[in-house]
N, C-alpha and C positions, 0 to 999 in steps of 0.2 A: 247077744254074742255076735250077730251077724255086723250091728252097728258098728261093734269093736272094733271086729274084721276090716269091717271098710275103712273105719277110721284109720288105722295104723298101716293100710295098704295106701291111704294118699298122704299121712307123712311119711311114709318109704318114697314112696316116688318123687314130691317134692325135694326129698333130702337128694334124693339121687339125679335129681334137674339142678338143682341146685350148686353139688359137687361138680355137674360135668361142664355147668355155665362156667365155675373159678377155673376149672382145670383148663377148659379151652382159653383162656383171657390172661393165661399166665406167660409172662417174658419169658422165651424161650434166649438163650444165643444161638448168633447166628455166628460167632465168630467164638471161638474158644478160649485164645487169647495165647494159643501153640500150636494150631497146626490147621489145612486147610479143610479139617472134615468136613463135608455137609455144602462144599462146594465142585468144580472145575473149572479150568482154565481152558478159555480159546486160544488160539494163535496172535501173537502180537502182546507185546509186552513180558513184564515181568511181574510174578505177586511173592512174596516171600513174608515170613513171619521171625519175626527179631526181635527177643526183652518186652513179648508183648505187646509190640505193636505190628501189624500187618501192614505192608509197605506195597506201592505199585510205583514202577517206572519203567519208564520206554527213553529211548533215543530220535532225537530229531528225526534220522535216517525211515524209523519203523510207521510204514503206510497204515497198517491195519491197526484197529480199534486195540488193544490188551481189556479184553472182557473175564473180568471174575465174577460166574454164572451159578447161585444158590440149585441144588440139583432136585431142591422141591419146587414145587409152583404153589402159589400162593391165591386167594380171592379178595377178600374184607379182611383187613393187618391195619394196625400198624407197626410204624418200624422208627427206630432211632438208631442215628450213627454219631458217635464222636470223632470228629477228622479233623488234619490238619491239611493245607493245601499249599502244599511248598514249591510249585511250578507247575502250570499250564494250569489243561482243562481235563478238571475230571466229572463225574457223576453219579448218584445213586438211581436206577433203574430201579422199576417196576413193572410186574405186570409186561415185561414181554416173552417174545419167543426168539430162537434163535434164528438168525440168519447166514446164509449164503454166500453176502457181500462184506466188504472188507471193515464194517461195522461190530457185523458180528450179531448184533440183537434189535429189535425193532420192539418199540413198546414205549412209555415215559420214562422219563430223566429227570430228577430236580437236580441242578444244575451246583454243581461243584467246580467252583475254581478261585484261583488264586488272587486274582485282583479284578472279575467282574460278573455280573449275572447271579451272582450267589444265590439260592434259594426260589431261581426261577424254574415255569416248568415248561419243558420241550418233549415231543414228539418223534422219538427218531423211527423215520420208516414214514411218516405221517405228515401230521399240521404242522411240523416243526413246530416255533412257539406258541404255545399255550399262553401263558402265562409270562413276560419279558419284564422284566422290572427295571426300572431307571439306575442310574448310578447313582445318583441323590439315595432313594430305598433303600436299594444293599446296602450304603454307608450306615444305616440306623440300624441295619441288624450281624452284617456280619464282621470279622475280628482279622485283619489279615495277619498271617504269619503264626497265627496262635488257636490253640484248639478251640473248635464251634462242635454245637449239638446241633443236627438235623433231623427233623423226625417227618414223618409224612403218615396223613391215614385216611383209607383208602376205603369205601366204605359204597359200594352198589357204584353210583356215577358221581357221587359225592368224595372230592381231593381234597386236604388240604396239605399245605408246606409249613414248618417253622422252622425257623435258624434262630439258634438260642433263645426259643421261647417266643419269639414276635411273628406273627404270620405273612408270610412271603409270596404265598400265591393260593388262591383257591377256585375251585370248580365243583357247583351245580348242577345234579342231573345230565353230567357228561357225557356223551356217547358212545366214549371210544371205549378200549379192554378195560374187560373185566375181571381177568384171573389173567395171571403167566409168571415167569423168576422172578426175582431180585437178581441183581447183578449190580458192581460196582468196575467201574468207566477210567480207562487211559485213551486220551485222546490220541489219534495218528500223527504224523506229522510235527507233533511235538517236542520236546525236552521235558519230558512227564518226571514228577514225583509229588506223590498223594498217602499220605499213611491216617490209618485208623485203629484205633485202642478199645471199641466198643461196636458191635452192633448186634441189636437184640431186636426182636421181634415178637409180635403181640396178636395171634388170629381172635378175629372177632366171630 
């Protein structure tokens, strides 16, 4: 009887390590696909949601970053964005904190924009580039004018980047942060417009 006991006390547990590995590992959205929950907005720019797609732009005129700041902080994720990049420079952020300066966040970037860097990774607040990839590279992975998947996963000090499946930049027992937002990037000084249809996220 005692054997029984044990026995069905470690497939309880198992089943229950088991359910709580899928449940953690499950795509949550990060984007609804109507309305800003589970985000906010900095000063600079604009984010707005339209027919399903989430849309960000700024005016040349506007100095400061338009930061749209996920209100959780994250560690070991990954994440996938579907974007399109219809003028300037935008970004997917990771792993930072908020800032002070006319930035807005300090932490990684893989780099969104419209006709160069695509899929590279930068350091805003920091090393600047990480990761810079030629314009020959992007040519082989990213689409301009037309929707790209981005995904990144993020994992102890271990990065990597895809732009529709091909990998774009990666890092090695990195050193820099290890938890902080997502946040999704208008660049200042621009003629910003960036819209996105999809972002979902994946804690590991």
């Amino acid at each position: 009887m005692i054997r029984f006991t044990k026995t069905l006390f470690l497939l309880v547990l198992l089943h229950l390590i088991s359910f709580s590995t899928s449940f953690a590992q499950k795509w949550i959205k990060l984007f609804d696909g109507k309305t800003l929950n589970g985000w906010h907005i900095l000063d600079g720019g604009k984010w707005e949601v339209k027919d399903g797609i989430l849309t960000g732009s700024s005016p040349l005129a506007e100095k400061r970053h338009g930061i749209l700041v996920s209100n959780k902080v994250y560690k070991d994720f990954e994440i996938e964005v579907k974007y399109k990049a219809v003028k300037g420079n935008s970004g997917l952020y990771f792993r930072v904190d908020e800032s002070k300066d006319a930035v807005g966040v300090h932490g990684f970037q893989a780099e969104i924009d419209a006709s160069a860097d695509a899929g590279g990774l930068y350091e805003t607040g920091g090393r600047a580039w990480v990761v810079h990839p030629t314009a020959e590279q992007v040519a082989t992975w990213f689409k301009p004018g037309k929707w790209n998947t981005m995904k990144v996963r993020a994992v102890g000090g271990d990065i990597t980047v895809w732009v529709n499946k091909k990998t774009s930049a990666a890092l090695k027992n990195d050193t820099g942060r290890k938890q902080g937002h997502i946040a999704l990037q208008l660049h200042g000084n621009q003629d910003m417009e960036v819209q996105f249809k999809s972002v979902k996220i994946k804690e590991l």
